[in-house]
C-alpha positions in Angstrom: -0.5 6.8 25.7 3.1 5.6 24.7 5.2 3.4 26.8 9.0 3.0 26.6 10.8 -0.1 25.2 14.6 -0.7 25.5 15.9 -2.4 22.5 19.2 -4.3 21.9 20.6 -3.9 18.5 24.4 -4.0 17.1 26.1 -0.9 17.1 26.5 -0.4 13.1 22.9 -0.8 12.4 22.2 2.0 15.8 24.6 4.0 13.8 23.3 3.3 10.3 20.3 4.5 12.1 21.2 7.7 13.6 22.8 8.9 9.9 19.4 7.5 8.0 17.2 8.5 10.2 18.5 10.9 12.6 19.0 10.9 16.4 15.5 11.7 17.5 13.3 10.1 14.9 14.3 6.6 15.5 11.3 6.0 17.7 8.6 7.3 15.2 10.4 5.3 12.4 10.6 1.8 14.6 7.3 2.1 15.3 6.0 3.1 11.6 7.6 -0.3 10.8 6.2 -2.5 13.4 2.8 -1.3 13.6 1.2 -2.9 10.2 2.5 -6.3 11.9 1.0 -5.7 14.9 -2.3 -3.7 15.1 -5.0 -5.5 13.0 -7.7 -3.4 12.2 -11.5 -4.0 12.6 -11.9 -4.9 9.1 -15.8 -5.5 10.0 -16.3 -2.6 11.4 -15.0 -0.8 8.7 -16.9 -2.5 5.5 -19.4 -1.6 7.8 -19.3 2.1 7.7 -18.4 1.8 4.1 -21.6 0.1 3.3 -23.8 3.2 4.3 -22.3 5.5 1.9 -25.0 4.2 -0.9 -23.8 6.1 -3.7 -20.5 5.1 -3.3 -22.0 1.7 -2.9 -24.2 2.2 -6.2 -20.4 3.3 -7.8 -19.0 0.1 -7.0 -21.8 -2.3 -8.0 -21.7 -0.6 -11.5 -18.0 -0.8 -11.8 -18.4 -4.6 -10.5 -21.0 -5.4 -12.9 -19.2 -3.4 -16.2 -16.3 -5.7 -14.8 -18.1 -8.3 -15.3 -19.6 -8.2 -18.8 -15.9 -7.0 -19.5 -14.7 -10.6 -18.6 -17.9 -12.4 -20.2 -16.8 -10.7 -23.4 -13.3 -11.8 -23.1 -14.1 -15.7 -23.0 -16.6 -15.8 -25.8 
């Protein structure tokens, strides 16, 4: 569901908008902004459904663990 919002900006950067952007993107391109700063995603929920893919579980541990001997190697 969208809802409008009525924002007050100067009249160069509406313009500078309208050339960059163009007249009827303006939305889309505020929003693609704004959104990172204010929709947090579930982060848990996420590493959640991450964690039953096994293999590419298995993938990771291996490449954390070469990682690791990597580093051990470096400091001998």
């Amino acid at each position: 569901m969208q809802k409008k919002l009525t924002l007050t900006i100067d009249a160069e950067v509406y313009e500078g908008l309208r050339r960059t952007i163009g007249p009827r993107k303006i939305s889309k391109f505020v929003e693609d902004l704004v959104r990172p700063h204010v929709i947090h995603p579930d982060l848990e929920s996420e590493y959640a459904e991450m964690a039953k893919d096994t293999e590419e579980e298995q993938e990771a541990l291996e490449w954390a663990e070469m990682t690791f001997k990597d580093v051990a190697r470096e400091t001998e």
